[in-house]
C-alpha positions in Angstrom: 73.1 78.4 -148.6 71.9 79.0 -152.5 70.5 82.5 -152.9 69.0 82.9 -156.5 69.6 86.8 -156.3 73.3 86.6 -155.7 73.7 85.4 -159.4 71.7 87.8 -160.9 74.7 90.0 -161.1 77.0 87.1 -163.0 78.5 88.0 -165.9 79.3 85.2 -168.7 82.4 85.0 -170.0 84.0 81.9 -171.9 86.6 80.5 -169.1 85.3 82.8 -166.2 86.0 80.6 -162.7 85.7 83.9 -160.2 82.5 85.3 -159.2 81.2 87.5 -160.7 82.7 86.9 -164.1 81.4 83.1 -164.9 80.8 80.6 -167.6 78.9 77.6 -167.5 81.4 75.3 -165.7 82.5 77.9 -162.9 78.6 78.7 -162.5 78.9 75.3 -160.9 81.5 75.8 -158.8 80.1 78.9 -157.3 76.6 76.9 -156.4 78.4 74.1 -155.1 80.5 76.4 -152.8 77.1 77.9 -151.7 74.8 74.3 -150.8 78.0 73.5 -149.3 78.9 70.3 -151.4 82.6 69.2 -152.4 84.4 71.0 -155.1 85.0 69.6 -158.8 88.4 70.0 -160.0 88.3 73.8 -161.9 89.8 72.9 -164.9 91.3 76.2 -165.8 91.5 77.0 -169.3 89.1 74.2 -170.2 86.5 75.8 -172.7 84.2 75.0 -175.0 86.0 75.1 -177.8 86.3 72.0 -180.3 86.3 68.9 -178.3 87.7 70.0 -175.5 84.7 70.5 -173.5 83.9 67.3 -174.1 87.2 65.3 -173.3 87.6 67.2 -170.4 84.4 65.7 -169.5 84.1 62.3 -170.6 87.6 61.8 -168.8 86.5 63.3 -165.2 83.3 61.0 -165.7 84.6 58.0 -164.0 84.8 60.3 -161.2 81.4 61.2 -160.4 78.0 59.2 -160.1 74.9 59.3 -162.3 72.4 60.6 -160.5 68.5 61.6 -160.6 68.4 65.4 -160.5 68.4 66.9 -157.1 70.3 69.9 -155.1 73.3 70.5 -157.0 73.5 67.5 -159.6 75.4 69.0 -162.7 73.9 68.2 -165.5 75.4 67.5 -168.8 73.9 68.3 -172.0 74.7 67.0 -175.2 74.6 68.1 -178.9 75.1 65.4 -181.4 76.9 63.0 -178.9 79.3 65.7 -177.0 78.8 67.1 -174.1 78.8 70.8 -175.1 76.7 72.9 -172.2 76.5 72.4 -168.3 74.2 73.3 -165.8 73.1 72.9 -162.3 70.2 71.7 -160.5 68.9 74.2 -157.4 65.4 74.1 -155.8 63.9 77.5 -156.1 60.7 78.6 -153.9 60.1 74.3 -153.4 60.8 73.5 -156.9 64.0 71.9 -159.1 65.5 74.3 -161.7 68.6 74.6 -163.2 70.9 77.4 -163.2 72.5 78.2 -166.2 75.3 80.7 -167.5 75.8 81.5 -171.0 76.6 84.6 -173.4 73.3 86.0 -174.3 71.7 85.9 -171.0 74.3 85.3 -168.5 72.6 83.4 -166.0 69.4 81.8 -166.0 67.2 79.2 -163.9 64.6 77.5 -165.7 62.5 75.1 -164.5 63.5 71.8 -164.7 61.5 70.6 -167.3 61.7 73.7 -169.7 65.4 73.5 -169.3 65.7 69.2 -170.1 63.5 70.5 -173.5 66.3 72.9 -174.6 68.6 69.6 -175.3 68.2 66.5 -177.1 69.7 64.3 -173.8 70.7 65.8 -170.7 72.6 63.7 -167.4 72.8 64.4 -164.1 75.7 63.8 -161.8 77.0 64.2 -158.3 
């Protein structure tokens, strides 16, 4: 079950897999684990650091489906054609947001729409 509160006390840091110390990628692995959906593959040691965010990405691809977003869709968000941010879609008091974890705020969940305006192209996948 996804409780909002519970990530409130997530700490970002760059490679972070274990709650409570997470960055964008294990973010997703946590709220996976809690709406009870299979695991993605960790990836330990993948950053965001040159392309390897990116590769890492476009390589697990064929992997996953495009989706609409919904309840724990990741979504991918590009900057100038790589994938360089991820994020996850949770339903929050009847609403879609996504929950986010980076270094300046830790974790956020914006509402769906303010969070597709942050990016020029955003994709969803399950």
């Amino acid at each position: 079950m996804f409780n909002p509160d519970k990530y409130l006390s997530v700490i970002w840091r760059m490679g972070g897999r274990a709650y409570p110390i997470l960055d964008c990628y294990g973010v997703i692995h946590e709220v996976r684990r809690d709406l009870g959906l299979p695991q993605w593959p960790v990836f330990e040691g993948v950053i965001n650091e040159g392309c390897q965010m990116n590769d890492t990405y476009n390589s697990f691809r064929s992997r996953v489906q495009k989706c609409e977003p919904e309840d724990g869709a990741v979504a991918a968000c590009y900057t100038a054609g790589l994938v360089t941010h991820l994020g996850i879609a949770v339903t929050v008091n009847g609403a879609l947001h996504v929950l986010e974890a980076n270094p300046k705020r830790n974790v956020t969940i914006l509402p769906l729409a303010r969070f597709l305006r942050q990016y020029v192209k955003v994709e969803f996948y399950k």
